[in-house]
N, C-alpha and C positions, 0 to 999 in steps of 0.2 A: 703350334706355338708351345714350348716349354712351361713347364707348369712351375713356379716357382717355390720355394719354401718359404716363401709369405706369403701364398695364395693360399698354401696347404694350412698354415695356422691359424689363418684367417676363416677358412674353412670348419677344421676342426674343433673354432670355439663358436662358433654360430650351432656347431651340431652339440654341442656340451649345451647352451644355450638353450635348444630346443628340446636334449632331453630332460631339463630340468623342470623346462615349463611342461612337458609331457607327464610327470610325475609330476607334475602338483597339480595339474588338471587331472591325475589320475585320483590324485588322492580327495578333489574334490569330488570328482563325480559317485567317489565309493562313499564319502557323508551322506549326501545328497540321497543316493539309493539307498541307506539306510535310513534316511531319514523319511523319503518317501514311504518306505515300506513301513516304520512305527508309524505314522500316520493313518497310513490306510486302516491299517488297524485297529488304530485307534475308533476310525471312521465308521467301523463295520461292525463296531460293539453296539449291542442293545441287551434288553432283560432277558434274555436267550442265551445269551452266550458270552454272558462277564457276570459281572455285581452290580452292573446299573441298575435303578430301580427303573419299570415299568412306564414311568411318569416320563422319562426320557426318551421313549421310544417315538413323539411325539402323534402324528398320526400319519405314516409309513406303516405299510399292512407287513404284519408280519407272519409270513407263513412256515417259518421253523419251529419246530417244536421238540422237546427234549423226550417224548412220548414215541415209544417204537410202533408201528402201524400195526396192526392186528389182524387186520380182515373184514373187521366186523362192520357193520351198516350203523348209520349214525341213529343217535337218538335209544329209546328205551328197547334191551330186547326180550327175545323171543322169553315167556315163563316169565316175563319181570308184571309184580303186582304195584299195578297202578293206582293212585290216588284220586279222591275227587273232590267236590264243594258239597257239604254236607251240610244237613240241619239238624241238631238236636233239640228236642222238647215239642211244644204245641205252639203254632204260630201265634202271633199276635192279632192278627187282621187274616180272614178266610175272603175268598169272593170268588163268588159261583159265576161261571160260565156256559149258561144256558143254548142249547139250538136255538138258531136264529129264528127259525120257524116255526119255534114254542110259542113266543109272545103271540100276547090274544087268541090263543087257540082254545074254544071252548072247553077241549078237556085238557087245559095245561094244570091243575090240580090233582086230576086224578093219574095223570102221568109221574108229574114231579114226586107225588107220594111212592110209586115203585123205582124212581131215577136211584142210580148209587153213581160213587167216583172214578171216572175212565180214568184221570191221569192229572196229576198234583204236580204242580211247578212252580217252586219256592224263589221270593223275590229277596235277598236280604239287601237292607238299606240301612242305612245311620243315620237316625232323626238327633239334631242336634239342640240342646235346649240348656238353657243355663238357670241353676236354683239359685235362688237366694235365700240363706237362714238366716233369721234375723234373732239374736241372742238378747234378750232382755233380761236384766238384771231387778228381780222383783225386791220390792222393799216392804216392810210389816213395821206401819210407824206406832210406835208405846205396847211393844210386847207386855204384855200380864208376868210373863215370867222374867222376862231379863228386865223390864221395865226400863226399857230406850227400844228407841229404832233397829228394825234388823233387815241388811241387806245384803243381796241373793250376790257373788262374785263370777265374774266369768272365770272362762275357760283359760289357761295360760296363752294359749297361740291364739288368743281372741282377744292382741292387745291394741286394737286401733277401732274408731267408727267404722271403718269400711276395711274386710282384709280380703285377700286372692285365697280361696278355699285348696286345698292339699291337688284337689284333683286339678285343676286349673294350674297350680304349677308346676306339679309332676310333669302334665303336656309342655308348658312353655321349656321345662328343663331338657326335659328326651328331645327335641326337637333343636333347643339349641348346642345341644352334646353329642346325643346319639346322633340327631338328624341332619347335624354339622349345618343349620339353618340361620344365618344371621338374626339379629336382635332386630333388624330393622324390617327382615322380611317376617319375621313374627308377629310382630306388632301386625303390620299389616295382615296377613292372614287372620287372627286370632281373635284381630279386633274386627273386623269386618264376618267371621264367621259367628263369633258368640255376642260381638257388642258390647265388648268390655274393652275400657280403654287402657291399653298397655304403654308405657314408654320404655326406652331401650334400658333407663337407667333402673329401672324397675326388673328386667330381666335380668340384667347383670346382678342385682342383688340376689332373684330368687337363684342363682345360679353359685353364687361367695353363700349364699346363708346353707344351699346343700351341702358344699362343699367342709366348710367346718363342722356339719352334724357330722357326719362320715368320718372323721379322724378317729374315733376309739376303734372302730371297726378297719380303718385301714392298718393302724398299727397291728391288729390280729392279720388283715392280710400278709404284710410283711414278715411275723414271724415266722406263721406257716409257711411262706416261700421258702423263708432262709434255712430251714428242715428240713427240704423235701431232699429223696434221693438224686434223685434228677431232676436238673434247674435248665429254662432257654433262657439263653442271653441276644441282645440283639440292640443296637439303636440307629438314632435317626436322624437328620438333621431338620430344624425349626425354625423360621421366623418370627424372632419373638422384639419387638419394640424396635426394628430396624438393623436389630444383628441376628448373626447364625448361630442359633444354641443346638443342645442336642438332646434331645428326649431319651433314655436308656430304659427297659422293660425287663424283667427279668421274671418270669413265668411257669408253670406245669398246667398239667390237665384241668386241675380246680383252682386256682388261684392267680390273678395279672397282678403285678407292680410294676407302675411307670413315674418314671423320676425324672428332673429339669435339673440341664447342668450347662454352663460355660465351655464346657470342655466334651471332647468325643473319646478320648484314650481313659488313661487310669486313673486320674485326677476325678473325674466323672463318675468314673465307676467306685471308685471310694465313697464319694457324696451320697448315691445311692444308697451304703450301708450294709450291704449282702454279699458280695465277693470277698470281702475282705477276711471275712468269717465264713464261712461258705466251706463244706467238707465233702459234699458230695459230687455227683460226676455235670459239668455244666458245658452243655448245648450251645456251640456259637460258632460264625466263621472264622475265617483265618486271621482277624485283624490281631495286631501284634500285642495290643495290650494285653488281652484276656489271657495273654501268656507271661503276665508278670505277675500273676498269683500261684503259688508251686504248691500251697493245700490243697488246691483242687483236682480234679481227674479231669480231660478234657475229652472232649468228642467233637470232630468236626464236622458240619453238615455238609453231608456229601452233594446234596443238592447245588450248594456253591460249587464245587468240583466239578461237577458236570456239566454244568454254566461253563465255565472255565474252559474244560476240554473242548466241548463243544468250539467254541472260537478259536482253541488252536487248529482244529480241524478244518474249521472254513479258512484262515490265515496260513496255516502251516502244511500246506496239503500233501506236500513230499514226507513229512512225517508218519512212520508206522506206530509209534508207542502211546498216543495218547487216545486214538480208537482202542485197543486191546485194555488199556486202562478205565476205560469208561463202561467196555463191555463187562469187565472184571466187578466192576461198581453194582452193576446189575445183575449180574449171577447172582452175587451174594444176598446181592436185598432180596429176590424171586425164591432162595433157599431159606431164607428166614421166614419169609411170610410163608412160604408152603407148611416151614416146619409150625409157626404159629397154630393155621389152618389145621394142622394135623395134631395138634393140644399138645407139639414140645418143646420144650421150653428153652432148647440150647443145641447146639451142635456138636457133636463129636470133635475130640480132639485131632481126629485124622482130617477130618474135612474142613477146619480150620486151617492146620499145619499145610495141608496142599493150597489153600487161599492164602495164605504168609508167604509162602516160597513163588508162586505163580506173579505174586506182589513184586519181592524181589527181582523178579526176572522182569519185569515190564521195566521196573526202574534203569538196572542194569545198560536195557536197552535204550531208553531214553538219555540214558549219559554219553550212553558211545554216541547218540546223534546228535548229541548236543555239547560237546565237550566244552571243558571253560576255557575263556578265550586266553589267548599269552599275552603276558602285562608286554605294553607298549613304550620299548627303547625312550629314554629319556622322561618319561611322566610318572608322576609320582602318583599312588593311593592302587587299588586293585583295579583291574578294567572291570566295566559293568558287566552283568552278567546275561544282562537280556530276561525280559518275561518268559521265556519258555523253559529258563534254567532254572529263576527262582520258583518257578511251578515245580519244578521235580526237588529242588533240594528241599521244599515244603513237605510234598507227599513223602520223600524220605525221611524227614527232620519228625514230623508227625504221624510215620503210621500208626504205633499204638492208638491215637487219637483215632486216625480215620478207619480203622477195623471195630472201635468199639462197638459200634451199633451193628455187628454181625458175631459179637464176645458176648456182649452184656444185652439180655432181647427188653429189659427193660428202656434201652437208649433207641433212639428213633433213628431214620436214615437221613433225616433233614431236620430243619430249624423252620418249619414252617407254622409250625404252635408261636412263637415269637413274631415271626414277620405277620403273622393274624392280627396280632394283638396291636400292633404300630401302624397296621393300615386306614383305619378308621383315621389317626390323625394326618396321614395325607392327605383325604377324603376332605376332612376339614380345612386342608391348608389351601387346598384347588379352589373351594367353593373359599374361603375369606382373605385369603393370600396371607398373611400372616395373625400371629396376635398381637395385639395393643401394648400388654404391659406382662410382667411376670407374672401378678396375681391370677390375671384371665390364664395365661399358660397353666400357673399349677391349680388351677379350678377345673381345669377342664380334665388334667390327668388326674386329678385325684377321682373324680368322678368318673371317666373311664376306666377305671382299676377298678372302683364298686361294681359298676354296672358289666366290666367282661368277668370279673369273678362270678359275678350272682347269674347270668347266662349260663357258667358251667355248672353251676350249681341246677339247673335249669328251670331260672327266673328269668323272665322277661326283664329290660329295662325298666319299663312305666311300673311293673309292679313294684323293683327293686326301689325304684325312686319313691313309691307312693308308701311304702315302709320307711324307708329312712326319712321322710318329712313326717311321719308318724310319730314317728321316737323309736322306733326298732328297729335301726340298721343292720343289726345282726341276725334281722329273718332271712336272710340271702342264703346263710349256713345252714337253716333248717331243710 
């Protein structure tokens, strides 16, 4: 049978037909696979290998680590000098432990008289016991010399019939600060341990009345931050009265400031007070703000980076540049700290200049693998670029940053001084889930900025706390 030419047209556009839907089924399933694969991605991030924090990981074991295996057998080793439970001074309580087979033995006196001590084994315990002073005010009625009555004043902080003594709220303070302890399980403990009856609202005072003793002393904390040569920057996000605020830190070796803000970018970090005026070299991740101050010097923590790579290496596995980049990261940190170790204080210019070019050459290569994509026939704005692109146009946009801390041996190779400093307040967030009101928020970091300063200073909490209800917040410094 002759095929006709309208069988043929007929033909021809059923196949026009079908290659259209074949190209748009192409072009769906090419979303789709890319969409699948950001997700996956997305799905495989944990504090290992992105910026998620920790808390995230939920409880999935996680057996990656950014630590290269060594060899070595777990635990303390070989020549390492151990610790133990010690006693100092003279017990308080002795108690002999006699042979069983002393008692009643006619000559257990003349024995006991030449016995001495086989073996001493100390019990330490905490006997709890609550004083009460009671302060009387004496009175001298029809002095001879003033001729009137004379009477005796208390002490300032002795202004009520009954008050909670320093030490007593030192504890209720560190425990609801430090020990991130609800007011409610305080009470209960506190009152059932010493027999003194606490209410919650009574905790929250002694907690606002530290808090304002502490201001002259935090304003010296803040200046000295804002001086130091090198500054960590870092923050966090909060629950605070039913919205998401954001906590900001800005820290060194001896000194924490933690500040409460609306905002997580710049805005935030102006309220704070310290960036803005800020001259020396500051410690933070990639986030974009900390790069809309141009006095500063920046340093990136490499630790982020390695997070970072790490995940392009489980996700991107056909990729060669971001292992050699990470191995790069770690040479140089194992030549710093060797040169440390060896008491010098910087590196050669040559051996820089070959860590600058070896730099370049990883990038190089990362481009060619990742080339940017060609804008897309008809759509306006740039095509995306993809996480693995803005990763390198980062490391490129920012080496100076990310070399410092192999330039400058006073810059660290991480931001983990800062991320110390803000963990406690996760600690608290887990255990109370959020905070109530602003006040309780800036009571708690105003008090966490005393109390991690005077730790570096190396004061305990209780003690910092039991000075600054003294009147001398500024023993922390001594």
């Amino acid at each position: 049978m002759p095929v006709t030419q309208e069988t043929i047209d007929r033909l021809l556009e059923q196949i026009s037909q079908l290659l259209g839907q074949i190209s748009s089924m192409q072009k769906t399933i090419d979303e789709q696979t890319k969409t699948i694969a950001r997700l996956e991605e997305k799905l495989n991030k944990n504090s290992r290998n992105s910026s998620k924090p920790p808390s995230s990981d939920g409880f999935k074991k996680q057996d990656r680590s950014l630590r290269e295996k060594t060899g070595k057998k777990q635990g303390g080793q070989e020549g390492h000098k151990g610790t133990t439970l010690s006693v100092t001074g003279d017990p308080d309580h002795t108690v002999r432990h006699e042979p069983f087979l002393c008692k009643g033995c006619p000559h257990y006196a003349e024995c006991m008289a030449r016995s001495e001590v086989a073996e001493t084994r100390n019990v330490i315990d905490a006997v709890v016991k609550t004083e009460v002073t009671a302060h009387q005010a004496i009175c001298v009625r029809d002095c001879p010399v003033h001729h009137t009555a004379l009477t005796g004043k208390f002490p300032e902080e002795v202004n009520a019939p009954i008050k909670y003594g320093k030490n007593l709220q030192a504890l209720v303070i560190a425990f609801n600060t430090v020990g991130a302890v609800s007011a409610n399980r305080i009470k209960e403990i506190l009152g059932s341990v010493f027999g003194v009856p606490l209410s919650t609202g009574t905790i929250t005072s002694m907690v606002s009345r530290l808090s304002s003793a502490i201001m002259p002393t935090l304003d010296k904390i803040k200046s000295f931050v804002s001086s130091t040569d090198v500054g960590h920057c870092d923050e966090t996000g909060a629950r605070v009265d039913k919205k998401t605020k954001w906590v900001h830190v800005f820290s060194n070796e001896m000194y924490t400031y933690l500040t409460l803000s609306d905002k997580r970018g710049k805005k935030g970090m102006d309220e704070a007070d310290i960036l803005p005026f800020f001259k020396g070299i500051a410690m933070h991740d990639c986030w974009s703000s900390y790069w809309k101050y141009p006095e500063v010097t920046h340093a990136v923590c490499c630790a982020h980076l390695l997070r970072e790579l790490k995940g392009m290496q489980e996700n991107h596995p056909d990729q060669t540049w971001h292992k050699k980049f990470s191995d790069l990261l770690m040479k140089m940190k194992k030549a710093k700290d060797q040169s440390v170790r060896d008491g010098i204080s910087s590196l050669s210019e040559e051996v820089l200049q070959g860590y600058s070019s070896k730099y370049d050459e990883i990038i190089r290569t990362a481009c060619e693998e990742n080339p940017l994509p060609a804008p897309t026939p008809g759509k306006k704005g740039r095509p995306k670029k993809g996480k693995v692109r803005a990763l390198i146009d980062r490391l490129s946009d920012y080496k100076d940053s990310v070399l410092m801390f192999v330039r400058n041996f006073r810059v660290d190779f991480d931001n983990n001084l800062a991320e110390r400093d803000l963990r406690n307040i996760k600690v608290k967030l887990k255990v109370s889930g959020c905070f109530r009101t602003d006040d309780g928020a800036w009571d708690y970091l105003k008090i966490m900025s005393f109390v991690g300063t005077a730790r570096k200073h190396g004061k305990n909490a209780y003690e910092a706390i039991c000075s600054a209800l003294s009147g001398d917040p500024d023993y922390i410094f001594c």
